[in-house]
DOVEXLUM-984918 format. One line per field, with one value per residue (C-alpha): residue number from 0; y, x, z. Coordinates in Angstrom, 3 decimals, decimal comma. Each point is the difference from the previous one (the first is absolute). Example, Ala and Ser with C-alpha at 12.3 -4.5 7.8 and 13.67 -1.06 7.14 Angstrom:
BEGIN
resi	c(0_1)
Y	c(-4,500_3,440)
X	c(12,300_1,370)
Z	c(7,800_-0,660)
***
This chain:
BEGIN
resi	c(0_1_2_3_4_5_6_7_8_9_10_11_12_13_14_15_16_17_18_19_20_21_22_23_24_25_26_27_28_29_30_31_32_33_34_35_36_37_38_39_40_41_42_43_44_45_46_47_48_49_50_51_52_53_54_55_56_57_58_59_60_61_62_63_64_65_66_67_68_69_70_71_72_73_74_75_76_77_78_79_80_81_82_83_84_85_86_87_88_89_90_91_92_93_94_95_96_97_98_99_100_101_102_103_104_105_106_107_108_109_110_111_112_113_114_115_116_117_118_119_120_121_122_123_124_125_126_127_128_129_130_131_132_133_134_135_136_137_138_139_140_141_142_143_144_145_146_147_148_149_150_151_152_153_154_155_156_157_158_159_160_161_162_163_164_165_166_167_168_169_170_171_172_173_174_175_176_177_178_179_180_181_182_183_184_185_186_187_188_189_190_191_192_193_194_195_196_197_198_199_200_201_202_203_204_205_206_207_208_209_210_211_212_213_214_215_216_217_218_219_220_221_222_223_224_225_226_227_228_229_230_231_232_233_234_235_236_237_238_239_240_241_242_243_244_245_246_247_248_249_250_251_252_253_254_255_256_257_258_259_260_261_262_263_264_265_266_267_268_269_270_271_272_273_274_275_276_277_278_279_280_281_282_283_284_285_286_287_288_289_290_291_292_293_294_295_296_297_298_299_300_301_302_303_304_305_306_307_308_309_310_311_312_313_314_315_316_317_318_319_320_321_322_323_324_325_326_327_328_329_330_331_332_333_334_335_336_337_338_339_340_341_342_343_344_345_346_347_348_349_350_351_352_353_354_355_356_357_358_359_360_361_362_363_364_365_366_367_368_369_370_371_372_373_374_375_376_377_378_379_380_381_382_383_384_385_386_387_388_389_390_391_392_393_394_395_396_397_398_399_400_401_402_403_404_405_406_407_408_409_410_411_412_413_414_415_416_417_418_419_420_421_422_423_424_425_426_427_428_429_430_431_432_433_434_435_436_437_438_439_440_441_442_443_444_445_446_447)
Y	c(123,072_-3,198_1,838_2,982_-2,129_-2,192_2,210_0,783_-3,931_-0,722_2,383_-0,927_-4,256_0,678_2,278_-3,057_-3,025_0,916_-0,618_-3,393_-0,980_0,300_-1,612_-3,140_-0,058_-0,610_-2,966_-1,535_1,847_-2,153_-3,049_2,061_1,025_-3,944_-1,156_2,624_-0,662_-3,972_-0,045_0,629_-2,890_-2,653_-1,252_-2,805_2,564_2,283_-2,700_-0,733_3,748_-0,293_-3,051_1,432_3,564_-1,395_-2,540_3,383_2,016_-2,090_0,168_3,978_1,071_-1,470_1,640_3,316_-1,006_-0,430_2,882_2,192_-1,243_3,549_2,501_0,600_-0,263_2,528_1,810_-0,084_0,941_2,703_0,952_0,196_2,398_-3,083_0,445_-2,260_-2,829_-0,180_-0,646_-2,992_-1,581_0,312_-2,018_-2,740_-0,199_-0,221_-3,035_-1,344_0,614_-1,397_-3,259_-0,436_1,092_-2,627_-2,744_0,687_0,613_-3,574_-1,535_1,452_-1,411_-3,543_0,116_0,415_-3,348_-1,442_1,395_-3,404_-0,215_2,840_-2,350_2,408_-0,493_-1,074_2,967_2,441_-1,157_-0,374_3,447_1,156_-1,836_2,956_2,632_-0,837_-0,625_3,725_1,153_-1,572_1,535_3,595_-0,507_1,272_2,919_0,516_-0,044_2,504_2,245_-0,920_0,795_3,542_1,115_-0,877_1,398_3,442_-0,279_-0,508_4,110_0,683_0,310_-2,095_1,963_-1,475_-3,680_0,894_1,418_-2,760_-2,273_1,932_0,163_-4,172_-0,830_1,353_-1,801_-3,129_0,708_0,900_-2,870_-2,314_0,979_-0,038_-3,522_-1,636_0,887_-0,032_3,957_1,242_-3,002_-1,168_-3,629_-1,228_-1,078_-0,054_-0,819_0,378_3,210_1,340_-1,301_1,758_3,385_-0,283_-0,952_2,583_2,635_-1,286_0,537_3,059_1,083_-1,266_1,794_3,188_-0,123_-0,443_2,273_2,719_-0,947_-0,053_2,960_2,302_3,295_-0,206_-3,734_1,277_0,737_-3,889_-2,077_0,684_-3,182_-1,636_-1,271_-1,349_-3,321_-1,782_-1,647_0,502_-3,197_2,108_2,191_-3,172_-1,569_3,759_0,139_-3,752_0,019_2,317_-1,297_-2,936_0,262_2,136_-2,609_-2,634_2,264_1,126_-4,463_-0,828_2,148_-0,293_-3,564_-0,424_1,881_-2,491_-2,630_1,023_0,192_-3,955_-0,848_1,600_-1,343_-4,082_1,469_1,072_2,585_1,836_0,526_0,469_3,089_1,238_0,149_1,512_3,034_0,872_-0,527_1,786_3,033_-0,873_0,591_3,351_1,666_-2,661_2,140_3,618_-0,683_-1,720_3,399_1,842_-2,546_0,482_3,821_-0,792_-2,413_3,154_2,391_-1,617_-1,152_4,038_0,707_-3,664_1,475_3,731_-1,547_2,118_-2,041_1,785_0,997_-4,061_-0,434_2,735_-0,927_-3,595_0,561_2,568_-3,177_-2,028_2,501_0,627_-3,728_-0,192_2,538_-1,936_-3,272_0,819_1,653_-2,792_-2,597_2,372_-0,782_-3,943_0,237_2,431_-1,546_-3,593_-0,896_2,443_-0,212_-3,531_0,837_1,405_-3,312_-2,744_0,154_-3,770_0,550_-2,564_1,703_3,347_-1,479_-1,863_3,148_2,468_-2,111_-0,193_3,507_0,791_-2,274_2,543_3,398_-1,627_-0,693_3,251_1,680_-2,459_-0,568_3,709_0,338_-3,121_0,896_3,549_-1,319_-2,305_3,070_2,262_-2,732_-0,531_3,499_-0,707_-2,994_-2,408_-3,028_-3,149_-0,035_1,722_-3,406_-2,340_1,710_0,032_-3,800_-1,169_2,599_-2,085_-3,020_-0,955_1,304_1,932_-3,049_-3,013_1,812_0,588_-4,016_-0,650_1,801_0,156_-3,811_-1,781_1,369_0,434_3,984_0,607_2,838_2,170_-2,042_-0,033_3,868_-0,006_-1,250_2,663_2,449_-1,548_0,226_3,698_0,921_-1,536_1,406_3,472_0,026_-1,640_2,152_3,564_-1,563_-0,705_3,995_1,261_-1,959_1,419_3,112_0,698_-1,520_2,508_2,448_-0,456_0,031_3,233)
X	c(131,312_-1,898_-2,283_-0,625_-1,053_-2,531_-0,975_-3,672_-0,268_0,823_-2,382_-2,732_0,762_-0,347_-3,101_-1,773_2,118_-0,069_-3,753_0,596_2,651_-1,889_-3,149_2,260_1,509_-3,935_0,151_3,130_-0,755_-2,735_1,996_2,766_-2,487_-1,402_3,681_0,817_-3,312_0,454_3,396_0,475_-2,658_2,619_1,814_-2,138_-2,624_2,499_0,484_-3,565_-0,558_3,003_-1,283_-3,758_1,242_2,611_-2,310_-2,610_2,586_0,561_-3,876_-0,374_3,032_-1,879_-2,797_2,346_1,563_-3,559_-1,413_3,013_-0,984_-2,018_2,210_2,430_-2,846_-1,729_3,280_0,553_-3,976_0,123_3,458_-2,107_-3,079_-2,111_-1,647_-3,409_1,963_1,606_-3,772_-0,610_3,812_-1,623_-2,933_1,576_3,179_-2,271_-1,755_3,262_0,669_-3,334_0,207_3,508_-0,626_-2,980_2,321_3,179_-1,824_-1,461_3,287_2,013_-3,192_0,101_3,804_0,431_-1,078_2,699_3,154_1,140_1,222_2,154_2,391_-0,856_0,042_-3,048_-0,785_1,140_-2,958_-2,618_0,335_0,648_-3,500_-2,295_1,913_0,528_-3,344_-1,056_2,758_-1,993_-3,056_1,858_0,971_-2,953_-0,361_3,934_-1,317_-2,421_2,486_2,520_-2,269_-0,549_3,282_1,846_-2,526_0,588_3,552_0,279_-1,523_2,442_-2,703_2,188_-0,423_-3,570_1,021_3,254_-2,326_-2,628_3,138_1,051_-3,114_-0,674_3,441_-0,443_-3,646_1,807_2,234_-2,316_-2,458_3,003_1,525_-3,885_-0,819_3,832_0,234_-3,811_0,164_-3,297_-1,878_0,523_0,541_4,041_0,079_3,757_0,666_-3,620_-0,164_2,704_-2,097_-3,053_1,795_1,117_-3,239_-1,803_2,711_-0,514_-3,696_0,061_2,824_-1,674_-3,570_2,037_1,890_-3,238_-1,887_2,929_0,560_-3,915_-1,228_2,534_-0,490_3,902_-0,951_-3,175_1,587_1,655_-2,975_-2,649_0,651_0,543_-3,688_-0,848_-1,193_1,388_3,719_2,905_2,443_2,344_0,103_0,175_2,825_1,687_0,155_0,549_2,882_1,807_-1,441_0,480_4,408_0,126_-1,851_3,256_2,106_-1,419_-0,610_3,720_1,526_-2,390_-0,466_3,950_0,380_-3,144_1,498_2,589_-1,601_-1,881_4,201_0,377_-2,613_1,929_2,452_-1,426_-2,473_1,936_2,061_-3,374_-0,971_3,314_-1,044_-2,984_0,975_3,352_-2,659_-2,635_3,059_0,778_-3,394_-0,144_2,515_-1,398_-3,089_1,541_1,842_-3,035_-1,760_2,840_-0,155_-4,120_0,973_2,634_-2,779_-2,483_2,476_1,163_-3,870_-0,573_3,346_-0,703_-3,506_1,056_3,200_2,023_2,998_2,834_-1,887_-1,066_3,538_1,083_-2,713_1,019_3,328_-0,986_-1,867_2,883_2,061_-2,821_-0,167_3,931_-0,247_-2,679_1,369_3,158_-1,356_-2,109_3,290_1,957_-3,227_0,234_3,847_-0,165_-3,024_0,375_-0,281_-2,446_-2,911_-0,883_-0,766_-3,296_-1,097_1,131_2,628_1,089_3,670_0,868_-2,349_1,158_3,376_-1,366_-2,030_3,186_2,231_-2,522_-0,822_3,976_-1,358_-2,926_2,768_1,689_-3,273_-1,951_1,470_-0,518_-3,485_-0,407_0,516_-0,544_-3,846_0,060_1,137_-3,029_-2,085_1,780_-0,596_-3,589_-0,690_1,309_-2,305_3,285_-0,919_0,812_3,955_-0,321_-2,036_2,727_2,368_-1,340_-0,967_3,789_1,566_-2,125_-1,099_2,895_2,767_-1,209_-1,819_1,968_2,961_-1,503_-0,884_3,338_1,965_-3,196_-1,130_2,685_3,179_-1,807_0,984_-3,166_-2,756_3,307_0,930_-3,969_0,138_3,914_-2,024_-3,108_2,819_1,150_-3,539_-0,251_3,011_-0,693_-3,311_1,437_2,632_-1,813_-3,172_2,786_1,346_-4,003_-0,743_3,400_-1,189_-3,803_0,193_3,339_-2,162_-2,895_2,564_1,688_-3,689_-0,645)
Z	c(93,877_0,294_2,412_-2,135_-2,601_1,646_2,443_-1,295_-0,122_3,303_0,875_-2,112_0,806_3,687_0,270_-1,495_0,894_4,079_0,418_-2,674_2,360_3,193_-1,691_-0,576_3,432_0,900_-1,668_1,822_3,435_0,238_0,591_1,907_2,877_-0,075_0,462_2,641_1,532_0,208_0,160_4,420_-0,156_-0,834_-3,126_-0,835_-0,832_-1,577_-1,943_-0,727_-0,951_-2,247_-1,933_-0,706_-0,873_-2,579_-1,637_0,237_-2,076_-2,695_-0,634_0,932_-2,631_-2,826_0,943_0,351_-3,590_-1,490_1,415_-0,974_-3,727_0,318_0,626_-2,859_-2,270_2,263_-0,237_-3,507_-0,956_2,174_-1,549_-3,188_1,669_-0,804_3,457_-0,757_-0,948_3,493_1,541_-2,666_1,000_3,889_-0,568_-1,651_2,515_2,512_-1,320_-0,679_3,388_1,532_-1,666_0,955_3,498_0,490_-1,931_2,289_3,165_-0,379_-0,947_3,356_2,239_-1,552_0,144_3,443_0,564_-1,668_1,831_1,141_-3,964_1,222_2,545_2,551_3,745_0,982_2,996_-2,310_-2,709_2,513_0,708_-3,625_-1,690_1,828_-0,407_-3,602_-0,484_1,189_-2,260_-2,763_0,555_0,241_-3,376_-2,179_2,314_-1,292_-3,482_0,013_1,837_-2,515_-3,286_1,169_1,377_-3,250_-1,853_2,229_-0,253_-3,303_-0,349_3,034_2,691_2,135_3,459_1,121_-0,553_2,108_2,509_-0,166_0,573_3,028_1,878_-0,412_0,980_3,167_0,741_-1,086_3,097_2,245_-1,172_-0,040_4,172_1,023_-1,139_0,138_3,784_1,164_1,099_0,729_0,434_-3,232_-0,411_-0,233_-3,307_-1,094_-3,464_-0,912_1,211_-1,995_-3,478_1,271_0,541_-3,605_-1,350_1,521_-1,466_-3,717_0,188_1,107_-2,081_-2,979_0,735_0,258_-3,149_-1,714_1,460_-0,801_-4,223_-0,038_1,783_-0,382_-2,683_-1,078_-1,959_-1,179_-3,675_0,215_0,572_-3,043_-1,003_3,401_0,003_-3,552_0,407_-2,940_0,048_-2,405_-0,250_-1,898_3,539_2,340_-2,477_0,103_3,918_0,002_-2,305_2,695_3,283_-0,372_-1,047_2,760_2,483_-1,037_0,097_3,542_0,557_-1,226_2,950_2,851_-0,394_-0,023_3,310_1,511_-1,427_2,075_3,206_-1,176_0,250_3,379_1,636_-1,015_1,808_3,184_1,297_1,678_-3,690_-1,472_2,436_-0,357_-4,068_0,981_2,113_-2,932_-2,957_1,803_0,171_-3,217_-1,352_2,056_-2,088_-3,147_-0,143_0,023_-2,958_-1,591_0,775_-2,081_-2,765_0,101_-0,627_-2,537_-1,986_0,216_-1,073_-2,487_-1,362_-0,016_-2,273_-2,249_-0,571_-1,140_-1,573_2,426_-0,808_1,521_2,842_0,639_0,031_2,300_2,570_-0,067_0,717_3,265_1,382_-0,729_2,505_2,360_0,625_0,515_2,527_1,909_0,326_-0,025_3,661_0,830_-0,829_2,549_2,514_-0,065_0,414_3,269_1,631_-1,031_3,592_1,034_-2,477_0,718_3,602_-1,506_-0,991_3,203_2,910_-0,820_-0,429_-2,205_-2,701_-0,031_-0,694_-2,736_-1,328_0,379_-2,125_-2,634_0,112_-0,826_-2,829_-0,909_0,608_-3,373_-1,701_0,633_-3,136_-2,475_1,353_-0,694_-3,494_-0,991_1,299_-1,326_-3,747_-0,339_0,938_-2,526_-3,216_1,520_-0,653_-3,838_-0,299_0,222_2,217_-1,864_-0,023_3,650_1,149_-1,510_1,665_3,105_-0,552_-0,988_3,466_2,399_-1,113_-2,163_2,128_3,015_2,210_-1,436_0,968_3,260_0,796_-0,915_2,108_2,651_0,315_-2,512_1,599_3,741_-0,103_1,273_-0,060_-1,237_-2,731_-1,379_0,161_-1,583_-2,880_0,095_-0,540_-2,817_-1,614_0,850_-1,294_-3,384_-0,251_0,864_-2,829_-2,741_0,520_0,092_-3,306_-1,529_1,203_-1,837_-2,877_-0,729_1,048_-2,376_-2,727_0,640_0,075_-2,826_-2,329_1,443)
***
């Protein structure tokens, strides 16, 4: 029954989340082939690797939360056949986007010279300040890539971002082995080598998305407004008033989990690549269900805008299943290969031990990561992000990482005791976020 009756939602949630979901695994990928690649170098620069990619992803989700600011307006306008005005939301995300970029790029160079604040080890931050610093300078590259995939999404062109993705993943490998382990008469670089694989994917990634929104026939129709010269603040405070929720609600999680791995790291690095290699899993299956949640938002922009109501509904509740069903299999994953997945990363047997018992840790969590993510997505697309970002503020700041220092540091439980307490904040967001979706879309519903 329940699969007769969402059955043309399923369908139609997949053919555009898959590519979304892909596309988003770029993002995380990136730092799963640097830990991989680093990792059967040693754990102090694991460790190092760990430290510059989580203070990097604090920094890169706002930018993902600001650029994403686009795409349910993009969703809804085009929901209303106002195709022009898509072009003129463009232009002004993207100097939204370029200012930001510049600003943030700047901030993550400076910072790295302040890790000691950090109570790091002091090997694992020598190695950490370069790569970091490369990391920064990737970041405006990110932008630009950023302002035009959302803005492609958001019309459900979402294959040649997933593609773009694809094909600079794999250079950042190959980039990554070549200059990590000196293989055809490159230089041995390490660490460093890892941050200039990643920096030479964003550039290129970014110069392709461009290239694709701007020269291709399909957009022509979207960007007649795309090149006026003069500003509108009621556009910038339109995209701003949604970018910049979403980038808190995006800052409120992330930084939670890297305040995590900060914790960790006072208790050890070998607990602090342990962190890395489950998070870095974690993320993995993070980013799919972002990628359904990214669908969900666009969907439900497209109904919002033709004031589909019961259809809105109907295809949030299939992404609500679909993401179930996908981390309810990637839950089942961590619990059978515990053991096995961290041999990816390092062969030092007192980490994987440390990584498998947290990933039994991540098994529990995977569901309420799932539609906890794909709820925010659904009330983006309705232009609800202010009582999303409290909520996601009070799961992991008021309860999720205090919890976790004090069973973590407080009561000595460890690494498993700081991610006891990420569950907690995952688990609130999830329900409270189900309840706020039950709650606005029976409103709409019952004006229609």
């Amino acid at each position: 029954m329940m699969w007769t009756k969402y059955r043309l939602y399923y369908k139609d949630n997949f053919k555009l989340a898959y590519p979304v979901v892909i596309s988003q695994l770029g993002h995380v990928l990136v730092a799963f082939s640097d830990t991989i690649i680093i990792g059967h170098t040693g754990d102090v620069p694991l460790a190092a690797v760990a430290l510059g990619s989580s203070i990097f992803s604090v920094f890169m989700v706002i930018g993902i939360g600001m650029s994403y600011g686009l795409t349910p307006l993009i969703a809804q306008e085009h929901g209303r056949k106002n195709l022009a005005q898509c072009g003129f939301l463009l232009r002004h995300s993207l100097i939204i986007n370029i200012v930001l970029g510049l600003l943030l790029s700047t901030a993550i160079i400076t910072g790295s010279n302040y890790l000691h604040l950090l109570g790091q080890e002091e090997d694992v931050r020598v190695l950490a300040r370069p790569f970091l610093q490369l990391l920064g300078v990737s970041y405006f590259p990110l932008m630009i890539f950023l302002t035009f995939k959302q803005f492609a999404e958001g019309l459900g062109f979402t294959r040649q971002a997933m593609n773009i993705s694809i094909i600079g993943n794999v250079l950042n490998i190959v980039i990554g082995i070549t200059l990590v382990y000196g293989l055809f008469g490159a230089p041995r670089l390490g660490v460093v080598g890892v941050g200039i694989g990643t920096l030479t994917d964003r550039v290129l990634m970014a110069a392709a998305m461009t290239w694709y929104v701007l020269s291709s026939p399909r957009f022509k129709a979207y960007l007649v407004h795309f090149r006026q010269r003069y500003l509108s603040l009621a556009a910038i405070k339109q995209i701003l008033g949604i970018g910049t929720p979403v980038a808190l609600q995006y800052i409120f999680e992330v930084s939670a989990f890297s305040s995590a791995i900060v914790m960790a790291g006072w208790i050890g690095a070998r607990e602090q690549a342990a962190h890395q290699i489950a998070i870095n899993l974690a993320s993995i299956t993070y980013m799919m269900a972002s990628g359904i949640s990214a669908a969900a938002g666009i969907k439900s922009g497209n109904h919002f805008g033709a004031q589909q109501w019961r259809e809105l509904r109907s295809s949030a509740i299939a992404s609500y299943h679909m993401v179930l069903v996908m981390m309810g299999a990637a839950a089942l994953i961590f619990m059978v290969g515990c053991r096995l997945l961290p041999l990816m990363y390092i062969s030092d047997p007192a980490v994987i031990n440390i990584a498998a018992d947290l990933l039994i840790i991540a098994a529990f969590f995977q569901l309420f990561d799932g539609t906890q993510v794909v709820g925010l997505g659904i009330l983006r697309g309705l232009g609800d992000v202010r009582m999303p970002t409290v909520i996601t503020l009070l799961a992991y700041w008021v309860l999720g990482l205090p919890v976790g220092y004090f069973l973590g540091i407080y009561l000595e439980f460890g690494v498993q005791g700081i991610w006891w307490g990420l569950l907690i904040g995952l688990l609130t967001a999830s329900i409270l976020l189900f309840f706020r979706f039950q709650h606005r879309t029976r409103a709409v519903l019952a004006k229609a």
